[in-house]
Steps between C-alpha positions, in 0.01 A plus 500: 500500500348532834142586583341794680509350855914498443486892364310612810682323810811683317359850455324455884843384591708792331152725682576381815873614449404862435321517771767361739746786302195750601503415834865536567469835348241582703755349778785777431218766458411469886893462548562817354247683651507405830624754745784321651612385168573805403556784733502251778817325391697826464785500729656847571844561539503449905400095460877453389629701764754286653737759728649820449787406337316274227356797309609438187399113526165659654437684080602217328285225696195781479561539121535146409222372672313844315600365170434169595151574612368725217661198230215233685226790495584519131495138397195508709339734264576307199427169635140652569477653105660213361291224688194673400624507160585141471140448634368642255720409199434096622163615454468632177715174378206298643237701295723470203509114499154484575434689208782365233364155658100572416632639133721194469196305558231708308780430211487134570151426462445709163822231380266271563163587422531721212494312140847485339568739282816348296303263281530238808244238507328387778385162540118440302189573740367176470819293608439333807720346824722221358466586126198363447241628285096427448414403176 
């Protein structure tokens, strides 16, 4: 069993990894709402323009870059939700062990402090270091 300095580096540890998950979230926020991430990015129809004879090339460059564009905004989105998410879910597992830990220790000291209830004898009161007794 390991003692309390072990249980917090790990649940300051598994902390400091929800906030990093936070931060990235906060990351894709600014991503998504930043001007020229969204609108700005848009490319009409005209930016595939290549002649006058390359119309139909023209719509399908236009519509797969479209497609393209609005399938990044969207994992965008979720990686923002599911960042946070993971933030806080790494979070709540670090309050959990903290707590499971302090009731696994609570636990621990009543095995140990509390008289035995199963008939179990403890050693005598007046025993001493080395089995020696006074007369």
């Amino acid at each position: 069993m390991t003692g309390p300095a072990t249980t917090e580096v790990v649940t300051d540890n598994v902390r400091q990894e929800a906030d990093k998950w936070r931060d990235l979230s906060d990351e894709m926020a600014a991503v998504e709402s930043n001007p020229v991430g969204n609108d700005g990015l848009k490319l009409g129809f005209t930016a595939f323009f290549i002649g006058p004879t390359e119309l139909i090339a023209t719509t399908l460059h236009s519509a797969a870059y479209n497609e393209f564009y609005a399938e990044v905004q969207d994992l965008v989105r979720a990686a923002k939700t599911e960042w946070l998410q993971l933030g806080e879910a790494l979070d709540r597992m670090a309050d959990e062990f903290d707590r499971t830990d302090q009731t696994a220790e609570a636990d621990l000291d009543s095995i140990y402090t509390e008289p035995a209830t199963n008939g179990a004898q403890g050693p005598p009161p007046e025993a001493h270091a080395g089995g020696q007794q006074d007369d």
